[in-house]
C-alpha positions in Angstrom: 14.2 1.4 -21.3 11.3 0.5 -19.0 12.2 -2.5 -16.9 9.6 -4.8 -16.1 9.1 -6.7 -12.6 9.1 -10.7 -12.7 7.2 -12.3 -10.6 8.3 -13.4 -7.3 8.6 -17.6 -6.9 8.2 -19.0 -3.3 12.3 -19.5 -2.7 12.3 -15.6 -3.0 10.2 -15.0 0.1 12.7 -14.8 3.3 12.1 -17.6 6.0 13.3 -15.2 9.1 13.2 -11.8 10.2 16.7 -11.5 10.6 16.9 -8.6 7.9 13.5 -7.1 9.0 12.2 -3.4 10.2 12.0 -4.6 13.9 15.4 -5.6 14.0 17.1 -2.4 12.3 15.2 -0.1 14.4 14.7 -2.0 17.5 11.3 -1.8 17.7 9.2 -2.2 20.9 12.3 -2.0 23.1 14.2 0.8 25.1 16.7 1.5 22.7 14.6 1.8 19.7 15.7 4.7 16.8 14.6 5.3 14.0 18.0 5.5 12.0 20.5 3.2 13.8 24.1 3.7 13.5 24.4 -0.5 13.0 22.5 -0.7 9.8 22.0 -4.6 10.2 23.7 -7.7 8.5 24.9 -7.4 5.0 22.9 -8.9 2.0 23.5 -9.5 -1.8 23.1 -5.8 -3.0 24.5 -5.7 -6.6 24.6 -2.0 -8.1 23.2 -0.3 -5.0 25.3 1.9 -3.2 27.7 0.8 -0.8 26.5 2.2 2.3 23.0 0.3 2.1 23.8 -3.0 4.0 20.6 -4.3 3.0 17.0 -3.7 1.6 15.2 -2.7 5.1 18.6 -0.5 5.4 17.6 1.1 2.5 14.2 2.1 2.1 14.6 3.7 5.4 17.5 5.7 4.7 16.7 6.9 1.4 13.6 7.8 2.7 14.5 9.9 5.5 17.0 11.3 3.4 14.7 12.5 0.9 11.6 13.7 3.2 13.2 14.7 6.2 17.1 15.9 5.1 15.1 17.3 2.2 18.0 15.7 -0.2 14.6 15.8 -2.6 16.8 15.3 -5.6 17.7 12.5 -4.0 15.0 10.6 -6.0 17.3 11.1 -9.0 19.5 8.0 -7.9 16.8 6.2 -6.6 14.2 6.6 -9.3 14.7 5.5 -12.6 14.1 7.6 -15.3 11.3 5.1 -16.9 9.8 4.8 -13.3 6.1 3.7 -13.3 4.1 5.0 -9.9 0.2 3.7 -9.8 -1.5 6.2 -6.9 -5.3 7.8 -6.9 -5.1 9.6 -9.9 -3.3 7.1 -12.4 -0.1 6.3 -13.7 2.9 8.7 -12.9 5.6 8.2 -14.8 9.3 9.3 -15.0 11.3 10.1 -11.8 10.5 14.1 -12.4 7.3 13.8 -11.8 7.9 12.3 -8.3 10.5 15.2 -7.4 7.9 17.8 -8.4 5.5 16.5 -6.5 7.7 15.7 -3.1 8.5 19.7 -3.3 4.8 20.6 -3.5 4.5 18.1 -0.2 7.5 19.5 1.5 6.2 23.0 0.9 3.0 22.1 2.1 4.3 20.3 5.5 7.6 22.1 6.5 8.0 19.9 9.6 6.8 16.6 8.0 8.1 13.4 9.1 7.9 10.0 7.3 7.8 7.4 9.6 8.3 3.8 9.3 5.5 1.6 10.6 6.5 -2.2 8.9 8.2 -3.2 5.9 7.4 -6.6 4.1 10.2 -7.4 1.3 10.7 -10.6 -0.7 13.1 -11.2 -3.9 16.9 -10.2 -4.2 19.2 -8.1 -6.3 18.6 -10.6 -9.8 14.8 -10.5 -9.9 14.7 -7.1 -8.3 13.7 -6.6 -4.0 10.1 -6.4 -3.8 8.9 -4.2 -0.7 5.3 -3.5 0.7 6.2 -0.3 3.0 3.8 1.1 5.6 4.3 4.7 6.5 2.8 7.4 8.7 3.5 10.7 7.7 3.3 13.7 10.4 3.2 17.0 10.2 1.5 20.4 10.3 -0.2 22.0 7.1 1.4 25.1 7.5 2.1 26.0 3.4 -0.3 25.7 0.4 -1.5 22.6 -1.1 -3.1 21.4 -4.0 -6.2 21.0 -2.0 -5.8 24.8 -0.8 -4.3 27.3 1.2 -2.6 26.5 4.7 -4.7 24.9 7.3 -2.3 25.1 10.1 -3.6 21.6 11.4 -1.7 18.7 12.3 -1.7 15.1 10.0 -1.4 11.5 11.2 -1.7 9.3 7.6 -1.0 5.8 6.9 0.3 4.8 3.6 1.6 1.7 1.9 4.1 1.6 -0.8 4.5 -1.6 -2.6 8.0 -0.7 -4.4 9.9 -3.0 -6.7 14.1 -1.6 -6.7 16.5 -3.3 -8.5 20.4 -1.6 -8.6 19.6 1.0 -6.3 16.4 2.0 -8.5 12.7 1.8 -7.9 11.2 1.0 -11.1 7.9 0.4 -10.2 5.3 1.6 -7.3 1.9 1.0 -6.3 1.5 3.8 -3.8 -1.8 4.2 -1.8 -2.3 7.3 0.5 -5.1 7.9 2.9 -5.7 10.8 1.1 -9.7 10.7 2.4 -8.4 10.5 6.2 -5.8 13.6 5.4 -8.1 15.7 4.1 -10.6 15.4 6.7 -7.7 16.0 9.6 -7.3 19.2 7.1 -10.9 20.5 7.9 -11.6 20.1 4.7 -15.6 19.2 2.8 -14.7 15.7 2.0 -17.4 15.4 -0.4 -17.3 19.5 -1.7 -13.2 18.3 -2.4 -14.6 15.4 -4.0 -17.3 17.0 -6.4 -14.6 20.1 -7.5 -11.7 17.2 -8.3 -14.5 14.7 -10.1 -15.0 18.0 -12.5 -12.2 19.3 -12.8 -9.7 16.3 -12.3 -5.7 16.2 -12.0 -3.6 14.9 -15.1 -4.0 11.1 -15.5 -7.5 10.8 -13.9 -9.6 8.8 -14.9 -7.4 6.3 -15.9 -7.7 4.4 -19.1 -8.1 0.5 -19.8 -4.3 0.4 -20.5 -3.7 2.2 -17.3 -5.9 -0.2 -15.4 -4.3 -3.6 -17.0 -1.1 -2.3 -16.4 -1.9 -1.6 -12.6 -3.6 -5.0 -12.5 -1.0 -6.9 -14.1 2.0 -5.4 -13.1 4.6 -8.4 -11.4 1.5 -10.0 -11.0 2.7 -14.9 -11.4 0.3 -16.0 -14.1 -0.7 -18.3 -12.1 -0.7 -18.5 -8.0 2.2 -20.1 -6.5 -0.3 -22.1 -4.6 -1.6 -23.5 -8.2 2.1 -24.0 -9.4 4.7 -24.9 -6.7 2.2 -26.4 -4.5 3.7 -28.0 -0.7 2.0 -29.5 2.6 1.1 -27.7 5.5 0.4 -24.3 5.7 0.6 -22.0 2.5 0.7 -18.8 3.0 0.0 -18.1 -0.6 -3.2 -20.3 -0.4 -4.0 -18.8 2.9 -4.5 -15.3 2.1 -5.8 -15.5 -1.5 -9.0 -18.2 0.2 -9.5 -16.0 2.8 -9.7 -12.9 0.3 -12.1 -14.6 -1.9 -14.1 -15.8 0.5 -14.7 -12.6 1.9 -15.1 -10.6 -0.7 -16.3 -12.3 -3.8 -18.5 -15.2 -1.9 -19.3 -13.0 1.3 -18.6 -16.1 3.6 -18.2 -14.3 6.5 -17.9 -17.8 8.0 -14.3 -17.5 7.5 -13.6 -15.0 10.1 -14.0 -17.7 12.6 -11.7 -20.2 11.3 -8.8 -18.1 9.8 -8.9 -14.9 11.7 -8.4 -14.1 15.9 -11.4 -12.9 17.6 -9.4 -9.9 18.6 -8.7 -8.9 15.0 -6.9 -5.6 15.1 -8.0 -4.0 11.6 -6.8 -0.3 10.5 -8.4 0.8 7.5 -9.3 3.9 4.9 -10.9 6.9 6.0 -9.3 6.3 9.6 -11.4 3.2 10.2 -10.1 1.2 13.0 -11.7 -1.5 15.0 -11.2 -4.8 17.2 -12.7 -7.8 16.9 -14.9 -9.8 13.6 -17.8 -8.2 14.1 -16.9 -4.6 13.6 -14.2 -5.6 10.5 -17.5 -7.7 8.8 -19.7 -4.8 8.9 -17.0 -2.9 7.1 -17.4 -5.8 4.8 -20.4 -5.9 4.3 -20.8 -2.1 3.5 -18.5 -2.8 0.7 -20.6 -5.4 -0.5 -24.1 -3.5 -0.1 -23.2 -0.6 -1.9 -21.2 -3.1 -5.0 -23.3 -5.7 -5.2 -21.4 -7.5 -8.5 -18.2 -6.5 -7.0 -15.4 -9.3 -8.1 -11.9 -8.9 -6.5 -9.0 -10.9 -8.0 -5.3 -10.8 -6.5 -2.6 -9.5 -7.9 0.5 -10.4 -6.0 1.3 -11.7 -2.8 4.6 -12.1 -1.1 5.7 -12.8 2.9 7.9 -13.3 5.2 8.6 -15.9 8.3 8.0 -18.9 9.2 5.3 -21.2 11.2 7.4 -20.9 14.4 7.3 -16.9 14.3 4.5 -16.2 12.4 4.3 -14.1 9.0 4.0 -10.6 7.9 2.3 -10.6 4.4 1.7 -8.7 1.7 -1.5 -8.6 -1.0 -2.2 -6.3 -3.8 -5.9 -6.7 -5.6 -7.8 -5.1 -7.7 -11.6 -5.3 -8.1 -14.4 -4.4 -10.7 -18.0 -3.3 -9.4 -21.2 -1.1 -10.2 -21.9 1.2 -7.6 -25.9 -0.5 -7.9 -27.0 -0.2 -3.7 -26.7 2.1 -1.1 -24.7 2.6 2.0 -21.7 4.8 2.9 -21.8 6.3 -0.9 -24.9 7.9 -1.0 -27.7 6.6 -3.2 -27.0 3.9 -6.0 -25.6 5.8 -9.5 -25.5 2.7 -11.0 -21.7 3.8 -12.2 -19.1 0.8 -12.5 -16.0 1.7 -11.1 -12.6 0.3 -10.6 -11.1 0.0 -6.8 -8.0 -1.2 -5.9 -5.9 -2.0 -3.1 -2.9 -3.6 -0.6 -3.4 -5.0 2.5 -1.0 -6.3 4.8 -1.5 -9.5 7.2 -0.1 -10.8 10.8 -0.7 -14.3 10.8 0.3 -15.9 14.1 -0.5 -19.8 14.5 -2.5 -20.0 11.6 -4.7 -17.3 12.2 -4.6 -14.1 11.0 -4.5 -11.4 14.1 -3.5 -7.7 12.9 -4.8 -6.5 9.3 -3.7 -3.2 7.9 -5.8 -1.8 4.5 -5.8 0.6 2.1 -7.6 0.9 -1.0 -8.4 3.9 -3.7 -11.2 5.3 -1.4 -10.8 9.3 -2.5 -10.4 8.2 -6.4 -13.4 5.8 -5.7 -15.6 8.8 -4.1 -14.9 10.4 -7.6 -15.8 8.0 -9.8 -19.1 7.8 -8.1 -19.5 11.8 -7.8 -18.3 11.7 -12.0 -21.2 9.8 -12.5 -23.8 12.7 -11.7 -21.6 15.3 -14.1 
């Protein structure tokens, strides 16, 4: 039976980092590893296996065990049979799918590495550990891919995972992969790849209107916890979803200098990176140029910290535009299309200082390039 994820309510989101990616791995110190041998402080982990002391503990272990021990079967115990996976191409479902397609990677990348960048989680083992999981995966193309034969050139991809696990299970992912940004690090025609998947597209693509609800609506409160379970002082919930809506559906750029640092450090799609406002509102406003009627709405949001330590945040939207100006998608094809996305925040004193952002880019690319079929 297909499990669905309930929404997360503020007394789920952890006040510390005491269980947290930094801590596990030791992180920005000298004895820093990436699988330690104490795997951190033990937490409520009912029907997951015994040796995962807690949620961090896990989706880096079962991770590395499956990429880089190669224990691809692996996904078996940690995959539910009914799993749901949202990527660029649709809706994946069952864990079979996700096993075929991790031997198709492996075979692809024979020395790849999937390293662990942050990990945002909220919830516990009753309402099911909700975790946002940013990951850069190495490694050289030296096997066949879907996208062709062997390029023999090295990868450096972000990708964020927001996974919902519940029993030692993940039940339901939103996966986004810089797909665009790997294939150009291939050597690859970005826009001859794009044009020959647009006409000739995978299984699942495009996605349907259930697909899309589902996506959409997935965990997703029915109403913000800011609107429901309201307090004083700073909300992080109210925080991010203004400063979203702001940006993108009023185009107040105003808001960069109240809520966010002037030395914004901002890694995006398509290996966009920058410093500062200026450069991240120009990405912005691109966005806006080329979807005039674009209208974002937010999905879910969870955190972690406090005001003392600052927070680590996660947001998943979704947005509905028509591709109606021009800009960095080529000439208006008046085609509406569907993008979606996660971004993850560090908010120190209030302001927000590091932004990371991915969003359907390559499966965006096609929907405009399908509209000249």
């Amino acid at each position: 039976m297909t499990k669905t994820a309930a929404p997360l309510e503020r007394q789920h989101m952890p006040t510390d980092y005491s269980i947290s990616l930094a801590d596990y791995t030791g992180r920005g110190t000298d004895h820093e590893i990436r699988i330690p041998e104490d795997f951190g402080p033990k937490q409520s982990m009912r029907g997951f296996e015994s040796t995962y002391q807690n949620i961090i503990d896990y989706i880096v272990r079962i991770t590395y065990k499956i990429w880089e021990d190669r224990d691809v079967e692996y996904i078996r115990d940690t995959y539910s049979d009914t799993s749901q996976v949202y990527d660029d191409y649709g809706l994946q479902l069952g864990c079979e799918k996700i096993i075929s397609d991790t031997h198709d990677t492996t075979g692809a990348y024979s020395d790849i590495k999937l390293i662990a960048d942050e990990i945002v989680w909220a919830g516990n083992d009753e309402v099911g550990y909700h975790t946002s999981h940013r990951t850069i995966i190495r490694g050289t193309n030296d096997g066949d891919s879907k996208y062709g034969p062997a390029t023999n050139k090295p990868i450096d991809v972000f990708v964020i995972a927001n996974c919902v696990v519940l029993e030692n299970e993940i039940f339901l992912e939103h996966v986004l992969y810089n797909n665009s940004s790997m294939l150009l690090q291939l050597g690859h025609d970005l826009g001859q790849i794009v044009s020959t998947l647009a006409a000739s597209p995978p299984p699942g693509w495009p996605r349907d209107t259930a697909t899309w609800d589902g996506l959409r609506n997935a965990a997703s409160p029915e109403k913000p916890l800011s609107v429901i379970s309201p307090i004083a002082g700073f909300d992080v919930d109210r925080f991010v979803r203004d400063n979203l809506d702001q940006l993108w559906n009023r185009r107040n750029y105003d808001v960069l200098s109240t809520a966010y640092d002037a030395n914004l450090a901002f890694q995006g799609p398509t290996d966009r990176a920058s410093f500062g406002v200026q450069p991240y509102q120009e990405f912005l406003s691109s966005i806006g140029t080329a979807f005039p009627d674009l209208v974002l709405q937010i999905d879910e949001v969870y955190w972690m910290g406090n005001d003392k330590d600052g927070y680590l945040t996660s947001e998943r939207w979704s947005a509905t535009g028509t591709h109606s100006g021009p800009g960095a998608y080529g000439d208006p094809t008046n085609r509406p299309v569907e993008i979606w996305g996660i971004t993850q925040h560090e908010i120190v004193d209030g302001r927000i200082v590091k932004e990371w952002m991915l969003f359907n880019e390559l499966d965006l690319m096609m929907q405009i390039a399908a509209a000249g079929s």
